[in-house]
VODODO-80220 format. One record per residue (C-alpha): residue number from 1; residue in three letters; x, y, z. Coordinates in Angstrom, 3 decimals. Each point is the difference from the previous one (the first is absolute). Layout:
ATOM pos code       px       py       pz
ATOM NUM  ALA        X        Y        Z
...
END
This chain:
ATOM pos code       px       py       pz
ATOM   1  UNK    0.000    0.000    0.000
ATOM   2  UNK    1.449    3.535   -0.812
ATOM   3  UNK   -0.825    3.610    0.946
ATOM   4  UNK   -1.483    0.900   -3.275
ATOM   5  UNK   -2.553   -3.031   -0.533
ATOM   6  UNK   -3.073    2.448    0.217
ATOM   7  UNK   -3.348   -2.007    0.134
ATOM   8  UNK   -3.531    2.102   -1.037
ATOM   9  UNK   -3.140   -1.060    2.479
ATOM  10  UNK   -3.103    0.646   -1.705
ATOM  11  UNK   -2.662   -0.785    2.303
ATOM  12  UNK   -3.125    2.073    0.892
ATOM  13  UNK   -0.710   -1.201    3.765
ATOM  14  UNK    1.915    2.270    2.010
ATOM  15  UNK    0.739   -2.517    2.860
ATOM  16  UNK    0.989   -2.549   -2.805
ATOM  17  UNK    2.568    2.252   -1.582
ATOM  18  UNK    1.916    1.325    3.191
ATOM  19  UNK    0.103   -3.552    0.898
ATOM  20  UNK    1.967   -1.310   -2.849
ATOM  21  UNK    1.891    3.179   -0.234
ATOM  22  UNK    1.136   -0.143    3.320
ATOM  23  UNK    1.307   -3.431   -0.585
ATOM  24  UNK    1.393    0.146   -2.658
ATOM  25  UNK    2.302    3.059    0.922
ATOM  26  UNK    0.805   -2.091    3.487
ATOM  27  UNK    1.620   -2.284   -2.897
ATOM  28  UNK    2.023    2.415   -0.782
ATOM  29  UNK   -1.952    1.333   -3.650
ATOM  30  UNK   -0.787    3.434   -1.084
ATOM  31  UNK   -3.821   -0.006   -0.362
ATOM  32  UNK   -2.179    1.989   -1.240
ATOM  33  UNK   -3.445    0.207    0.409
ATOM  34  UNK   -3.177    1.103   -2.275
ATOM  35  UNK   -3.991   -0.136    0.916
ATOM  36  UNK   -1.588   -1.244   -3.325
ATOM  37  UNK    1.352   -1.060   -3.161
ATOM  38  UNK   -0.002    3.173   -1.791
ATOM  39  UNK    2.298    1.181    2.989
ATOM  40  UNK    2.536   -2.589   -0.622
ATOM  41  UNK    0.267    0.906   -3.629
ATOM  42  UNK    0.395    3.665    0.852
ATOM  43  UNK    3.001   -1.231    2.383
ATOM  44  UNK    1.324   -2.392   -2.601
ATOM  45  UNK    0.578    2.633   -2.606
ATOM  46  UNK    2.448    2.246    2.324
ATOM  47  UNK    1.830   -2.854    1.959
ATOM  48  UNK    1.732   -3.197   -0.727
ATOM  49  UNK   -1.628   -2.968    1.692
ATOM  50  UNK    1.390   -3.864   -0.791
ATOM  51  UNK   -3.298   -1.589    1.919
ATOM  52  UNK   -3.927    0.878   -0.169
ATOM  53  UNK   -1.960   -1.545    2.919
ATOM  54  UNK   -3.637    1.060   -1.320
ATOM  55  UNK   -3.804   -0.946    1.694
ATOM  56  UNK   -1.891   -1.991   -2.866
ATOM  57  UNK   -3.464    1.644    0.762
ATOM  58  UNK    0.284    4.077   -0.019
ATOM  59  UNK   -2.700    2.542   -1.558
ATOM  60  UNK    1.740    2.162   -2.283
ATOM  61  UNK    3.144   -2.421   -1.929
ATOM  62  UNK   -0.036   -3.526    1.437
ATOM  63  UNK    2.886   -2.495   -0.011
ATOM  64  UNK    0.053   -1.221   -3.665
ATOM  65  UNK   -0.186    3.839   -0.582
ATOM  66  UNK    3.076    0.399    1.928
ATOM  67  UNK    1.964   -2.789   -1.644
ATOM  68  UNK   -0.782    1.327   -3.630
ATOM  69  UNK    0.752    3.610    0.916
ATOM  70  UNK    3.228   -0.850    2.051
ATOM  71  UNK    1.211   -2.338   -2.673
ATOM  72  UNK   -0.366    3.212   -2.299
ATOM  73  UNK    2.608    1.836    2.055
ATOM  74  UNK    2.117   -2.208    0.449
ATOM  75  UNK    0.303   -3.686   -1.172
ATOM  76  UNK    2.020   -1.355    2.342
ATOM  77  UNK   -2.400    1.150    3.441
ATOM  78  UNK   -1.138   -3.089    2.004
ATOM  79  UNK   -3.759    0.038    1.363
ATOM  80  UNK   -1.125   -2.201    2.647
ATOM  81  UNK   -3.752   -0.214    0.187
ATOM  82  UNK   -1.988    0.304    3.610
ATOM  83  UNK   -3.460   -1.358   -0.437
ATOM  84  UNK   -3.082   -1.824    2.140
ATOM  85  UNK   -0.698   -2.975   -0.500
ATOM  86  UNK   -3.152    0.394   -2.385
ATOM  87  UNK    2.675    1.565   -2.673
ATOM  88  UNK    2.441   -2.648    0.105
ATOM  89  UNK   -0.920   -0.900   -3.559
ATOM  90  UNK    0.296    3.386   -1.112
ATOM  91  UNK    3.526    0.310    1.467
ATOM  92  UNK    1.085   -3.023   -1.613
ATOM  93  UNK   -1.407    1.152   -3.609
ATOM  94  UNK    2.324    3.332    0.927
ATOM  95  UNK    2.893   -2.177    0.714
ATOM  96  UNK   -0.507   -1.542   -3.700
ATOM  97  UNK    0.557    3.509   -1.087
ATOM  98  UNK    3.542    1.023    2.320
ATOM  99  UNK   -0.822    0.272    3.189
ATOM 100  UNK    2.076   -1.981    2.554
ATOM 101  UNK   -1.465   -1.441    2.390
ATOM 102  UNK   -3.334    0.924    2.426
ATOM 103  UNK   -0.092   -0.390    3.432
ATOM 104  UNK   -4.091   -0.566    1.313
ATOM 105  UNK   -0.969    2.646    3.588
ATOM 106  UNK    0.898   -0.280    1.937
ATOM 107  UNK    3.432    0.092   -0.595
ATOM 108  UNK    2.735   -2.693    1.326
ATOM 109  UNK    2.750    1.626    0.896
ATOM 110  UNK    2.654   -2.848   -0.708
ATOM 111  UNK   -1.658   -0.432   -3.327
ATOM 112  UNK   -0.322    3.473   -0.852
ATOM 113  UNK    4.298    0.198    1.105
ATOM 114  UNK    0.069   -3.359   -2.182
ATOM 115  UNK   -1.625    1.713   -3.107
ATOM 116  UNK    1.651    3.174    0.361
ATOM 117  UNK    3.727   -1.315   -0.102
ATOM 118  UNK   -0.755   -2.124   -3.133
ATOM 119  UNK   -1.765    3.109   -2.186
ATOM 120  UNK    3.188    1.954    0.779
ATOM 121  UNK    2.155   -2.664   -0.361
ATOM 122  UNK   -1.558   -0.569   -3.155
ATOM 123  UNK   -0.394    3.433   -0.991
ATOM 124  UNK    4.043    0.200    0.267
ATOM 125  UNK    0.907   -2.813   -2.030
ATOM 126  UNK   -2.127    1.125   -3.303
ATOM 127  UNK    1.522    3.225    0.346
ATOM 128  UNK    3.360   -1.431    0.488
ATOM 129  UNK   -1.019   -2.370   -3.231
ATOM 130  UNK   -1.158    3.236   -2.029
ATOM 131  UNK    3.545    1.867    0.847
ATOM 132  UNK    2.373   -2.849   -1.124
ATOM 133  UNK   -2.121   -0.332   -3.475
ATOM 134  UNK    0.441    4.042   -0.061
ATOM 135  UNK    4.107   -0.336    0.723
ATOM 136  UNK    0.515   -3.097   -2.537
ATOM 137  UNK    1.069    1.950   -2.935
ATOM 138  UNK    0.343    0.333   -3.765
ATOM 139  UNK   -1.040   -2.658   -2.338
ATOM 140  UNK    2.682   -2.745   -0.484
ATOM 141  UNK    0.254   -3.949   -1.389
ATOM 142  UNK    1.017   -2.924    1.691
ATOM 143  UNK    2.003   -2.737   -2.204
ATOM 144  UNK   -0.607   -2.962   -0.928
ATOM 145  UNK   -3.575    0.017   -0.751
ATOM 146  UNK   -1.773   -0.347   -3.291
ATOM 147  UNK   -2.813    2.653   -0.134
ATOM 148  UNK   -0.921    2.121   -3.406
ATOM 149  UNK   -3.485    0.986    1.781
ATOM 150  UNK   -1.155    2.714    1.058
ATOM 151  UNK   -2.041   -2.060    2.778
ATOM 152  UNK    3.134   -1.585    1.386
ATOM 153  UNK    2.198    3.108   -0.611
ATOM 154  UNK   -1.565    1.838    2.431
ATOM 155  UNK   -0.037   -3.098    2.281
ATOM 156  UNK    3.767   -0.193   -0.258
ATOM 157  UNK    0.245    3.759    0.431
ATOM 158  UNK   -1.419    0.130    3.494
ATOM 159  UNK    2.042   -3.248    1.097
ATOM 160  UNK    3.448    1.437   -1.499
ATOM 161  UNK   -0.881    3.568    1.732
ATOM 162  UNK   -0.187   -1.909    3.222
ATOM 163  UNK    2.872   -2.087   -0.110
ATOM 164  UNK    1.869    2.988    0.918
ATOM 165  UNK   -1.724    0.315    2.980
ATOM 166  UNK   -0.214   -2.069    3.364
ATOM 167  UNK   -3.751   -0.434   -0.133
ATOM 168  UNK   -1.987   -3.139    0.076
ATOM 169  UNK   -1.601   -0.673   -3.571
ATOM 170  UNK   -2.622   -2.294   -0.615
ATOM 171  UNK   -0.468   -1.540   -3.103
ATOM 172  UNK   -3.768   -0.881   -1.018
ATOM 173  UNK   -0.869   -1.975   -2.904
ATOM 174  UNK   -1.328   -3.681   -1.654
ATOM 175  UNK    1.567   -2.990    0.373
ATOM 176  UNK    2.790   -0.199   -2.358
ATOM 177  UNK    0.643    3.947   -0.756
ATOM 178  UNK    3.490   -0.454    1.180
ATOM 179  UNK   -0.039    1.411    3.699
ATOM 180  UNK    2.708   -1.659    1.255
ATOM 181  UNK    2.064    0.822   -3.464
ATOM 182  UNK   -0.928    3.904    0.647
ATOM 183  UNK    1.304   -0.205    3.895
ATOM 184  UNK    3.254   -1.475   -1.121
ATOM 185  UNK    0.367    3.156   -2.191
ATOM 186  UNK   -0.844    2.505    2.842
ATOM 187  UNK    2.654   -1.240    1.712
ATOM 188  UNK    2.732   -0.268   -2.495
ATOM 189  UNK   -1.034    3.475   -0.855
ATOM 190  UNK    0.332    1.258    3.829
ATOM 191  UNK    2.887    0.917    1.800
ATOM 192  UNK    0.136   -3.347    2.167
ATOM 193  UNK    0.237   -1.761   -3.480
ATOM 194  UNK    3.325   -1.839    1.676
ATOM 195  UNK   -1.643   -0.973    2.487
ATOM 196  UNK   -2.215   -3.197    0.266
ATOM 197  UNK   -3.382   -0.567   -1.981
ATOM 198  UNK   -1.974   -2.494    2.441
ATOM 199  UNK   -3.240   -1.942   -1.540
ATOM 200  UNK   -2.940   -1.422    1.752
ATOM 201  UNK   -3.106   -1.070   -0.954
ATOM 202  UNK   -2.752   -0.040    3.024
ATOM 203  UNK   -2.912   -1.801   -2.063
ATOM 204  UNK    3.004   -3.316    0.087
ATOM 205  UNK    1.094    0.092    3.545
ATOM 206  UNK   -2.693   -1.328    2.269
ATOM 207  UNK   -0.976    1.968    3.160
ATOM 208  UNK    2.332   -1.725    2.277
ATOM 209  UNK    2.629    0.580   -2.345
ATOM 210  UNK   -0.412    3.074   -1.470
ATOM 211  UNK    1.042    2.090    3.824
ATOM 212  UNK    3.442   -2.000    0.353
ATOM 213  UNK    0.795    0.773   -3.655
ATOM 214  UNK   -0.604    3.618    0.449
ATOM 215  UNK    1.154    0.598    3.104
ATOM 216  UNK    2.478   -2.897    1.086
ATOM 217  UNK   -0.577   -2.396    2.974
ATOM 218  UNK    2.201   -1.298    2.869
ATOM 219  UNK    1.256   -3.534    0.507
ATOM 220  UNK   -2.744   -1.653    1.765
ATOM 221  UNK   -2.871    2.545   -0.643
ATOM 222  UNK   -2.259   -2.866   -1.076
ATOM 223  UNK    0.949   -3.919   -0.811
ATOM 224  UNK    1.720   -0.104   -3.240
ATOM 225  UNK    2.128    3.085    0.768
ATOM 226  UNK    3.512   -1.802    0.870
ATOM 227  UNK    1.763    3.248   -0.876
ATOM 228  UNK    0.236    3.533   -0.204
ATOM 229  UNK   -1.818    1.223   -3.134
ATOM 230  UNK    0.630    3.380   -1.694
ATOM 231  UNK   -3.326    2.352   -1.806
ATOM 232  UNK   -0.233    1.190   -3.009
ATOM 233  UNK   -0.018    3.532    1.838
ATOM 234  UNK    3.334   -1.000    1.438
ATOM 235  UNK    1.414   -1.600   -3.515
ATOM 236  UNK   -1.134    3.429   -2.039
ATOM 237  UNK    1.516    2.237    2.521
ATOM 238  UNK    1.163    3.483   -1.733
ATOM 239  UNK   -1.777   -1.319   -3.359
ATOM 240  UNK   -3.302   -1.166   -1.025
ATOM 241  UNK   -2.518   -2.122    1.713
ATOM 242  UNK   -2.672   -0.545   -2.776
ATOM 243  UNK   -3.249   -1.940    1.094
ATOM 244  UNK   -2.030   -1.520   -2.402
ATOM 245  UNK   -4.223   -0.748    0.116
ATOM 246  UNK    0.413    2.384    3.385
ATOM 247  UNK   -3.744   -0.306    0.637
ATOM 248  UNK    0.149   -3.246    1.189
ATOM 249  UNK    2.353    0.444    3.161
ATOM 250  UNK   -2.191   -0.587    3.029
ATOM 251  UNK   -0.807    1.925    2.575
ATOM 252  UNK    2.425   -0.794    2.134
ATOM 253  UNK    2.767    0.620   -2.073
ATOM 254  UNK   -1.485    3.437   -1.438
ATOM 255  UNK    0.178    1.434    3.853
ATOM 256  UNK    3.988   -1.230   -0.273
ATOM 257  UNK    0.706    1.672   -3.742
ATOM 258  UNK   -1.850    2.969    0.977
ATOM 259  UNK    2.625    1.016    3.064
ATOM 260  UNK    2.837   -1.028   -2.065
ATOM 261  UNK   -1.267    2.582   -2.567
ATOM 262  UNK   -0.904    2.393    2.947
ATOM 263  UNK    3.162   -0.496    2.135
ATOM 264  UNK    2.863   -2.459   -2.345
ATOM 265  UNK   -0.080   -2.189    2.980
ATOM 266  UNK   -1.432   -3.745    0.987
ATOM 267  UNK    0.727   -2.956    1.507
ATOM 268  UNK    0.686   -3.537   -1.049
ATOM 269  UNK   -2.576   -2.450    0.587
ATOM 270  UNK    0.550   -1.116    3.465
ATOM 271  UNK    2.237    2.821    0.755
ATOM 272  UNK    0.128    2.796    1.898
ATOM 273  UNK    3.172    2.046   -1.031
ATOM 274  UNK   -0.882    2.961   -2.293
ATOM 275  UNK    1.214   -0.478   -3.595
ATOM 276  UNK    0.741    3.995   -1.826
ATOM 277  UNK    0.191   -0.563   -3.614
ATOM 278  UNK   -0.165    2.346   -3.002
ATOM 279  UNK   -2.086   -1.246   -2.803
ATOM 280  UNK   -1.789    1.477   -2.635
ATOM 281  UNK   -3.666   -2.254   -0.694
ATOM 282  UNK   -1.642   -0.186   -3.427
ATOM 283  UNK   -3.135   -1.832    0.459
ATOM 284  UNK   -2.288   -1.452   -2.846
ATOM 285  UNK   -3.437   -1.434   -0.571
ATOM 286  UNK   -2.339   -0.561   -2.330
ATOM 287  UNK   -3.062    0.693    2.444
ATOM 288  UNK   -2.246    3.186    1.141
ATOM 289  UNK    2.235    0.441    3.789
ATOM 290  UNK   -1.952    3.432   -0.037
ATOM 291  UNK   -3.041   -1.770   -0.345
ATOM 292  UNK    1.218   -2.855    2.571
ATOM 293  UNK    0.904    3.054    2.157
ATOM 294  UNK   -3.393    0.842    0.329
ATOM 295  UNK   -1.550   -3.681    0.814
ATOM 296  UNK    2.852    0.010    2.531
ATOM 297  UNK    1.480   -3.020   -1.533
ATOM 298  UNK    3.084    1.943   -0.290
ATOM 299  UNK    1.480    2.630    2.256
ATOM 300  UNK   -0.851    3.338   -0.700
ATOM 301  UNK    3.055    1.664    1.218
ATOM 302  UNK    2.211   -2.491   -1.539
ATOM 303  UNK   -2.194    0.391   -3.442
ATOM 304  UNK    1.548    3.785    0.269
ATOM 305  UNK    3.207   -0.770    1.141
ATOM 306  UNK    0.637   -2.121   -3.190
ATOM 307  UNK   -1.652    2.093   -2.182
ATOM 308  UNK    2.210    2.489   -0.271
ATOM 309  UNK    0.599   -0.193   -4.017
ATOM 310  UNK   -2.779   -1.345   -1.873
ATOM 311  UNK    1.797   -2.035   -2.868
ATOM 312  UNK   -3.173   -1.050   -1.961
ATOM 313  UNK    1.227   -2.943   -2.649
ATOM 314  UNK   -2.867    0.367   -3.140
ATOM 315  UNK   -0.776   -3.898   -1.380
ATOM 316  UNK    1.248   -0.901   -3.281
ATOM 317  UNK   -3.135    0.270   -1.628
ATOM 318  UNK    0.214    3.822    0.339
ATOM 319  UNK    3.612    0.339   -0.841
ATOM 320  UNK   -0.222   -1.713   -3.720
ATOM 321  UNK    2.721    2.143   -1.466
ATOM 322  UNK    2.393   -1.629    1.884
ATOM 323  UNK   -1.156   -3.550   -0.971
ATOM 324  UNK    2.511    0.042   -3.177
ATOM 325  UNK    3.009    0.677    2.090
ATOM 326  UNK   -0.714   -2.546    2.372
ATOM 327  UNK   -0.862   -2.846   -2.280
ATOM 328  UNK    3.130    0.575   -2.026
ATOM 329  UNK    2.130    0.725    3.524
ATOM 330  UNK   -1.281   -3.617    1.369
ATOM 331  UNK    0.157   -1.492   -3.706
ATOM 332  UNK    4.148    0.984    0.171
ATOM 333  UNK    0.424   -1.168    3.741
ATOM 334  UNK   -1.455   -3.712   -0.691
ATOM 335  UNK    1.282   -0.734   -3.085
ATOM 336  UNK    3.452    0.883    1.608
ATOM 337  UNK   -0.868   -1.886    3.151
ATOM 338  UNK   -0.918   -3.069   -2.085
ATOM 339  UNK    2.343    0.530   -3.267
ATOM 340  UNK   -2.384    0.197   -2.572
ATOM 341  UNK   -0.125    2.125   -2.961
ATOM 342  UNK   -2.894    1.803    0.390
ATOM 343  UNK   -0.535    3.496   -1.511
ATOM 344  UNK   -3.492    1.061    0.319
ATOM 345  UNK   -3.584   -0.212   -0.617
ATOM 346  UNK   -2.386   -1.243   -3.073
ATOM 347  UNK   -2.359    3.258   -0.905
ATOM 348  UNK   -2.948   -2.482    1.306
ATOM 349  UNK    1.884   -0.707    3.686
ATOM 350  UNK    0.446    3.411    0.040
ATOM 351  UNK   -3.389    1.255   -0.448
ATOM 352  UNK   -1.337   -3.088    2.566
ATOM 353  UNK    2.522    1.397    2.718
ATOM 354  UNK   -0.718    3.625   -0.146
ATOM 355  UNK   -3.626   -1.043   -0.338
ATOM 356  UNK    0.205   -1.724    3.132
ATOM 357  UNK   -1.365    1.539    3.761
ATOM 358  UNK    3.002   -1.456    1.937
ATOM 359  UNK   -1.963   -0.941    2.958
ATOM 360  UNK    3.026   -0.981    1.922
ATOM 361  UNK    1.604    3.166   -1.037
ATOM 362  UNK    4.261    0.279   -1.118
ATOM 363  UNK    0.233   -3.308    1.668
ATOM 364  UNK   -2.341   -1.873   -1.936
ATOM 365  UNK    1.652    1.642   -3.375
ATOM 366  UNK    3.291   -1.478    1.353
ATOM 367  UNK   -1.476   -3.236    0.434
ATOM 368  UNK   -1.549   -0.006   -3.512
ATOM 369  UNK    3.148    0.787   -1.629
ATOM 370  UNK    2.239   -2.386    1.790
ATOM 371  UNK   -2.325   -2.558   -1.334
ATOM 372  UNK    0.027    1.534   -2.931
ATOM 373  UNK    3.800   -0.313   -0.795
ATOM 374  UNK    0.227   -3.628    0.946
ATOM 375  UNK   -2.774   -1.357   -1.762
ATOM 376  UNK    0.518    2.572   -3.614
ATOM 377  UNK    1.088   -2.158   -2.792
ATOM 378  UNK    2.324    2.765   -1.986
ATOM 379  UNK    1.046    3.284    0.399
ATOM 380  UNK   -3.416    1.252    0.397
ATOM 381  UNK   -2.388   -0.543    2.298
ATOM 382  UNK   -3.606   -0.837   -1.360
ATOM 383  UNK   -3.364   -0.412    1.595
ATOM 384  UNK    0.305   -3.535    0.046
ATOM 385  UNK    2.915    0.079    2.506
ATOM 386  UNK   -2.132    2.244    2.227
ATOM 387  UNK   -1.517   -1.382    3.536
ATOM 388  UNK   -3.388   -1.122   -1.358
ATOM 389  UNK   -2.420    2.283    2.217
ATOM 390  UNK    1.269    3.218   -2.111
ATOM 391  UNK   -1.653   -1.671   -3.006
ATOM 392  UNK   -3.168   -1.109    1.700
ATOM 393  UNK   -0.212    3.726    1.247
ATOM 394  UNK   -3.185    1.437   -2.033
ATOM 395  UNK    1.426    3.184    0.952
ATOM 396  UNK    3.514    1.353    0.997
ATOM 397  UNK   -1.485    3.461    0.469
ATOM 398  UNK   -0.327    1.978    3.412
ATOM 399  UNK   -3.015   -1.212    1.760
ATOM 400  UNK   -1.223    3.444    0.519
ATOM 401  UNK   -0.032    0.565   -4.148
ATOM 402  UNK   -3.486    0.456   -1.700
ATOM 403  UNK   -0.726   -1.691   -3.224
ATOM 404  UNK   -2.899    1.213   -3.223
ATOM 405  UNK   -1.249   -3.862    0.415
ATOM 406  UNK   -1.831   -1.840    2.892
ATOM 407  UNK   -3.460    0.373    2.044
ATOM 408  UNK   -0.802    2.599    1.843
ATOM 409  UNK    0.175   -0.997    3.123
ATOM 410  UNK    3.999   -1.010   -1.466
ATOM 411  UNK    0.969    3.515   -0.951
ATOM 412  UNK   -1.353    1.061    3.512
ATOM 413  UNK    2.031   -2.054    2.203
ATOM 414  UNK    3.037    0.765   -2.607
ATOM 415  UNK   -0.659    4.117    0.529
ATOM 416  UNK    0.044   -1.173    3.604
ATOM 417  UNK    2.712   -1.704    0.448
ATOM 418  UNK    2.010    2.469   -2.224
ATOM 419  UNK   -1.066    2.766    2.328
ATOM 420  UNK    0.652   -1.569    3.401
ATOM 421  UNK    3.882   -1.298   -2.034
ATOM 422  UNK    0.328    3.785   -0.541
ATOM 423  UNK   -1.114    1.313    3.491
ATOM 424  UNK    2.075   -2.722    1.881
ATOM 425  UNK    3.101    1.430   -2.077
ATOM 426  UNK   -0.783    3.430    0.686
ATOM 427  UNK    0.068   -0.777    3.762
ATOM 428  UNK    3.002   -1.901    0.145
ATOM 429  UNK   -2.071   -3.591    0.576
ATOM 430  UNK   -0.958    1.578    3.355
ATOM 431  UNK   -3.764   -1.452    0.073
ATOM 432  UNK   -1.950    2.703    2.151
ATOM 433  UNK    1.535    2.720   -2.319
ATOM 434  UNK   -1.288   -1.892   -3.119
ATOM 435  UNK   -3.438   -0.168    1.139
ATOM 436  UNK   -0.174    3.620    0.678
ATOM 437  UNK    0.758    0.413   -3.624
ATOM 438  UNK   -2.636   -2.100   -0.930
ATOM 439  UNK   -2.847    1.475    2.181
ATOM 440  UNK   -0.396   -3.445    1.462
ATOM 441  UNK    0.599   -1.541    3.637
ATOM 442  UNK    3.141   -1.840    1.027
ATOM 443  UNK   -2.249   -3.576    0.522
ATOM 444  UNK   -1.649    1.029   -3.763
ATOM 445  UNK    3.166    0.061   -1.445
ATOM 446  UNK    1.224   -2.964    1.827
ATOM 447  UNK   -2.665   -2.208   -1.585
ATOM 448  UNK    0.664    1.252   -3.005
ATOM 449  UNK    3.830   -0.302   -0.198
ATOM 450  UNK   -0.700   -4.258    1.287
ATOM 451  UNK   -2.833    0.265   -3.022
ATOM 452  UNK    2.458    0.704   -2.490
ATOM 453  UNK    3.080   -1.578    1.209
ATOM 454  UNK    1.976    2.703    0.779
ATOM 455  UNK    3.005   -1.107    2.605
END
């Protein structure tokens, strides 16, 4: 808590509001104080205030009104709700719309000191987040990665910007975008680029597991563990710890990451010494952790902590002009790898490959054209030495893409799933975002996206 965390109570029972207020400054807060909701505006336009604590229910702008007005100010201003308990539901609509938290009268103290140390604390880190995107830079390239787009040019843009940095990044995207291939190049780009890259994939380590290999464990800490076992936290020490499919660390282990991130220190399983280390995370998934956030399936403070940089990784399918490079990239690596003289494509295997929606993204490309190579008869490589599904595909174009043909009801659910393709690109794959676009709701769009097998 610091001297300059000023909170705003809106309330318009007298008794109420000197309450709180009192309180509040006993915790050592600057408060301020307003009567009715068109008060607290007034006060909000001539001071700076980091928390709103605002009565649901008042006659002239009530709490929603609040919210919408404060968010106007200033976009970063936390608002904790006070309501009775016949506008619960009402709060909790206003918390689908920003607000924090509410707190029902009357008012628990230790809850109200719970709620108010998390808004601030989160408050802090998204402005800490907005700063380090602000002090990242000029645009720059990292090596080593094939990328002609526009789409994954300005991916690549961000990530080499932040390379240069010490923030976390986390890198969002489908299965088989290359992730993993980006985070290599963040580091080799950054200034601990001789220092160890460290690798580890949560979604393969099972629970019991997954702790020790972060964080190390003691001989004896459980029956199996003879010796003394080094983390990956410890191994990447002055480098790079990057963790793959991040959303699936448990909860357990999220409360351990999250005060290595907050203070570079932990403790071996079974230990108790304090381990300092110095390492620089890069965390990837392709899930919705904002999203998860918010069902409290995933820490919401450690959700921020990671997201410093926002690396968002476009699917192939909306990257096609750099299909040719990497067919003919992956057509020279395997026919070295497996001596063969192979020099290209057939004008038909061409047009069936950059046809195709590559639902398994760069990965699944590679995969095609290592098969490719080893099965092609000559120099070329025809449609016939192509995996079989590409030529069973009645169409290799995006699923979003509208055609002059079909029913109606077709060219409907095409417009639609073109539109929600578009919308979940515009906001970076980030689900709640997408549906705003969209006019609809976030379970709306969720039926849809499982309707039309969207991953």
């Amino acid at each position: 808590m610091a001297d300059s965390e000023t909170i705003l109570v809106i309330e318009d029972e007298a008794s109420q509001r000197e309450a709180l207020a009192g309180y509040l400054r006993k915790r050592g807060y600057r408060v301020l104080t307003a009567a009715s909701g068109l008060q607290g505006m007034a006060t909000l336009g001539n001071e700076l205030v980091e928390l709103i604590i605002t009565d649901y229910r008042m006659p002239d702008l009530d709490g929603m009104g609040v919210l919408q007005q404060a968010r106007q100010v200033n976009p970063d201003i936390e608002v904790i709700l006070l309501t009775a308990y016949g506008s619960v539901t009402s709060a909790v609509d206003a918390m689908r719309h920003g607000a924090f938290h509410y707190l029902e009268k009357p008012v628990d103290l230790d809850a109200l000191d719970a709620v108010v140390d998390h808004a601030l604390e989160r408050r802090h880190l998204v402005s800490e987040n907005r700063e380090l995107r602000t002090q990242l830079g000029g645009p720059t390239r990292l090596e080593g990665i094939i990328a002609a787009d526009p789409a994954m040019e300005e991916a690549l843009n961000v990530a080499a910007r932040a390379a240069r940095s010490r923030a976390s990044v986390l890198i969002v995207g489908e299965s088989g975008t290359g992730k993993e291939l980006v985070a290599r190049a963040v580091h080799a780009a950054s200034p601990r680029r001789e220092a160890p890259f460290v690798a580890v994939n949560c979604a393969a380590l099972s629970e019991s597991l997954l702790e020790s290999e972060l964080f190390g464990h003691e001989k004896g800490a459980f029956t199996g563990a003879v010796r003394q076992h080094q983390g990956r936290f410890e191994q990447a020490d002055n480098g790079t710890l990057f963790i793959d499919e991040v959303s699936e660390i448990p909860a357990a282990a999220q409360v351990k990451l999250l005060r290595v991130l907050q203070e570079r220190t932990f403790e071996r399983v079974g230990g108790t010494t304090p381990i300092r280390v110095d390492v620089r995370l890069i965390a990837a998934t392709n899930r919705d952790l904002r999203q998860m956030a918010r069902e409290h399936t995933f820490r919401e403070d450690l959700y921020y902590r990671l997201n410093v940089v926002t690396v968002s990784l476009p699917p192939l399918r909306h990257r096609r002009q750099d299909i040719t490079a990497l067919l003919q990239h992956y057509l020279q690596l395997y026919a070295t790898e497996n001596d063969k003289q192979v020099d290209g494509f057939t004008r038909e295997a061409t047009d069936l490959l950059m046809r195709y929606a590559y639902p398994g993204n760069v990965r699944e490309l590679r995969n095609i054209v290592e098969h490719a190579v080893v099965m092609a008869r000559g120099n070329l490589v025809s449609t016939r030495d192509l995996p079989a599904e590409l030529s069973a595909e009645p169409s290799g174009t995006d699923p979003g893409e509208v055609t002059a043909s079909g029913s109606l009801p077709d060219q409907v659910e095409a417009l639609e799933r073109q539109a929600i393709t578009a919308a979940l690109q515009q906001a970076d794959g980030v689900q709640s975002r997408a549906a705003e676009l969209l006019g609809l709701t976030e379970r709306n769009l969720r039926y849809k996206l499982h309707k039309y097998g969207f991953k």
